[in-house]
C-alpha positions in Angstrom: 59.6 -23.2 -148.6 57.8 -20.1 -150.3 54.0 -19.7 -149.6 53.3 -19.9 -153.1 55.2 -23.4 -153.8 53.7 -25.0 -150.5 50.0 -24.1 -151.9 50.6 -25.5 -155.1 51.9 -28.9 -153.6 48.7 -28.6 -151.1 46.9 -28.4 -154.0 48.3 -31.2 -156.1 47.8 -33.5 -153.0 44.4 -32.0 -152.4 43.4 -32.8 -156.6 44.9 -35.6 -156.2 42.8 -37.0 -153.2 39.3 -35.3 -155.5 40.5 -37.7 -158.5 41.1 -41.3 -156.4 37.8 -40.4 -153.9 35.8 -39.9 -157.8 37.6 -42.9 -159.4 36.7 -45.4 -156.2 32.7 -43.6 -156.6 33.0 -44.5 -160.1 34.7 -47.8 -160.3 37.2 -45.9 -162.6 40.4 -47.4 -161.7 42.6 -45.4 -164.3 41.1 -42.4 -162.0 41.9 -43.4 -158.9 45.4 -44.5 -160.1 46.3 -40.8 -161.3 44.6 -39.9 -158.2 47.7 -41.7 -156.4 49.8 -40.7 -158.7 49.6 -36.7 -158.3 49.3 -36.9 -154.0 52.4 -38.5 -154.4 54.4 -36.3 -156.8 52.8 -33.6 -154.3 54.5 -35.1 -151.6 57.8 -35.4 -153.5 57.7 -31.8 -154.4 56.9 -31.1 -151.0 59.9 -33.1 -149.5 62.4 -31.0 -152.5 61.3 -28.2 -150.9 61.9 -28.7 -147.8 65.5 -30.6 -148.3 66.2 -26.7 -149.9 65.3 -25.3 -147.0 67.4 -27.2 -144.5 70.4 -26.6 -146.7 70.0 -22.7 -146.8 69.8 -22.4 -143.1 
């Protein structure tokens, strides 16, 4: 996986984390949900990435 790609899936996860820590402060459930939402697709990109790896070794 490229440097670039892993950082920008580290930092989906990471804004994703910011979003459901300041929905559960706030009681903003919608918040927290897309908080979820964007560590997950973080870790789906992440897992992409590294299923292209395995196949170009």
């Amino acid at each position: 996986m490229s440097g670039d790609k892993k950082a920008r899936n580290s930092a989906d996860k990471l804004k994703g984390k910011a979003k459901e820590t300041a929905g559960k402060v706030t009681g903003n459930e919608r918040l927290e949900a897309e908080g979820k939402a964007d560590q997950v697709e973080g870790d789906v990109k992440q897992a992409g990435e590294h299923v292209k790896d395995a196949f170009k070794h």
